[in-house]
N, C-alpha and C positions, 0 to 999 in steps of 0.2 A: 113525691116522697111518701113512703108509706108509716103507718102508724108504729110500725118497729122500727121503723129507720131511725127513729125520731126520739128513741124511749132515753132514757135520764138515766142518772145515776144515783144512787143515793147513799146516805148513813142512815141504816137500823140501830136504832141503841134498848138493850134494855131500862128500864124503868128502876128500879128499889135496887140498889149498892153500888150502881154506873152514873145515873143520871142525879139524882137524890141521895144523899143519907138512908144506909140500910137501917130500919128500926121494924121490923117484923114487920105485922100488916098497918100500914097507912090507911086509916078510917077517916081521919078527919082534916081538911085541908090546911089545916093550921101545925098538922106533922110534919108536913113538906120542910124539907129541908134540900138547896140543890148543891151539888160536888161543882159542876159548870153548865154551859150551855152553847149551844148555836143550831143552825138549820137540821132540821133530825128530822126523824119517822121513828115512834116510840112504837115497840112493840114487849108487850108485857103480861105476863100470867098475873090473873086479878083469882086467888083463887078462895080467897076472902069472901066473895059471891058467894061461892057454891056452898061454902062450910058457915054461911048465917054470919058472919062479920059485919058485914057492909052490904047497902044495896047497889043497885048500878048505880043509881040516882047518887049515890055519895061517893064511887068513883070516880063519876065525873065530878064531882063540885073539887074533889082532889085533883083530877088534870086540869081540870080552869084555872086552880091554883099555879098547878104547875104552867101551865102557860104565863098567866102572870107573872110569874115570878122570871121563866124566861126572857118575857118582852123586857122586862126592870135591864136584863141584863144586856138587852139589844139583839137577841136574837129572837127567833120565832118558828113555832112546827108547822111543820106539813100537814100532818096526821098523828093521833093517837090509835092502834087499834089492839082490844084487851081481849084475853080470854077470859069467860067467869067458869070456867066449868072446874073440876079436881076429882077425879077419876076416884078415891077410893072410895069406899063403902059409906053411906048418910049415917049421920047418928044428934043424937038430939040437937035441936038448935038448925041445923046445915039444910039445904034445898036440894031435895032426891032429885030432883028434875035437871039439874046441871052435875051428879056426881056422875059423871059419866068420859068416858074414853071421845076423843073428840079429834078435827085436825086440825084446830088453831092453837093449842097447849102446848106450848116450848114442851122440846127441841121438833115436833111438827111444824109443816111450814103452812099452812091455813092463813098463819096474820101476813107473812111477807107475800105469799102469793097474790091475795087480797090489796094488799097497798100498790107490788106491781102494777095488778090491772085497772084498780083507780088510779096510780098516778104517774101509769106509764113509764114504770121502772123497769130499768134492763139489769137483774140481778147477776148479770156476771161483770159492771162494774160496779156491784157496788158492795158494802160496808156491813159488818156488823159489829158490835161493841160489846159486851158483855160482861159479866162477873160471875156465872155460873158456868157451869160445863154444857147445862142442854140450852145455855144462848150458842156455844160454838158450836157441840152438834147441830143445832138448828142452820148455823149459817152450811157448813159441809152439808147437810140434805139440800138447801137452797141454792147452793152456788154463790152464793158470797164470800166475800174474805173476810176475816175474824181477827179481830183483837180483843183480848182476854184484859180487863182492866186489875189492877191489884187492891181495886176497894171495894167495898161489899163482900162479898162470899170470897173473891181472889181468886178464884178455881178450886176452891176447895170442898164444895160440896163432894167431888168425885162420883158421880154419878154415870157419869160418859169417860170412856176412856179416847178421849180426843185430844190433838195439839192444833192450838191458837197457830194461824199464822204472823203474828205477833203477841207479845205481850209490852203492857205499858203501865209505868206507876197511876193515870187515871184517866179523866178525861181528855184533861188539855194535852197530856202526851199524847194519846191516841191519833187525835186531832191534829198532830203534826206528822204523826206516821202516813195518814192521808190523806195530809193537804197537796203533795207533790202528784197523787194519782187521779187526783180531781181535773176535769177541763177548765182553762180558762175563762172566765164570762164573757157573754158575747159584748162587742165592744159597742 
């Protein structure tokens, strides 16, 4: 059997108004706040980085958090993979070096292509979640299917003119839109 034969499926979730409490940028791990949880692959614009917010170093002590705080609730991630870059112009405070145009920045698929090939994911069955419009444009570039959640942003940034292939009042809705097109576990 060959290593495509073999590839998984997963759920992408975005991170800040899907998976946590939207409260702007999350610096400190003790902002975390979670909506819900179970088995994911978190992909998220960290763009706090680029504009002098937060360092990586304290992005991550915020997803350690968030793990914690998932394991509290019995579940657990695969993967976190973030973007630090934010494309506009540097200005006091912010790091020139990541204001930059990039292709892991939602709605680019840089972070899903990346989690595919470490973790042997076959992106046309699998998931994305979101509360922005470039988490579902990102899934339509990717080949995922897209649920637009109605917490955080709710699709109302309007940035992408795109339609969710569902929508769901939050996680745990979402979470049942896809539990019927999930495989069975092996017995």
């Amino acid at each position: 059997m060959t290593r495509a034969a073999t590839r998984r499926p997963a759920v992408f979730l975005d991170r800040d108004g899907t998976l946590n409490v939207e409260r702007g940028y999350i610096r400190r791990p003790e902002d975390l706040e979670l909506i819900a949880g179970f088995r994911l692959v978190v992909v998220t614009n960290q763009a706090s980085i680029a504009r002098g917010l937060a360092t990586e170093a304290e992005v991550v002590r915020v997803h350690e958090r968030l793990e914690w705080a998932l394991d509290r609730e019995g579940a657990s991630l695969d993967a976190i993979y973030f973007c630090p870059h934010h494309p506009g112009a540097a200005s006091a405070g912010e790091r020139p070096e990541l204001k930059i145009v990039c292709d892991c920045r939602k709605p680019a698929i840089g972070l899903v292509e990346r989690a595919c090939r470490d973790l042997n994911i076959d992106p046309a069955v699998s998931w994305m979640i979101g509360d922005h419009t470039r988490d579902i444009e990102m899934a339509r570039r990717a080949g995922l299917r897209s649920i637009l959640v109605r917490t955080g942003h709710a699709g109302g940034d309007g940035a992408y003119d795109v339609r969710p292939d569902h929508i769901a009042a939050d996680l745990a809705a979402a979470a049942e839109i896809i539990a019927p097109s999930l495989p069975a576990p092996d017995a």
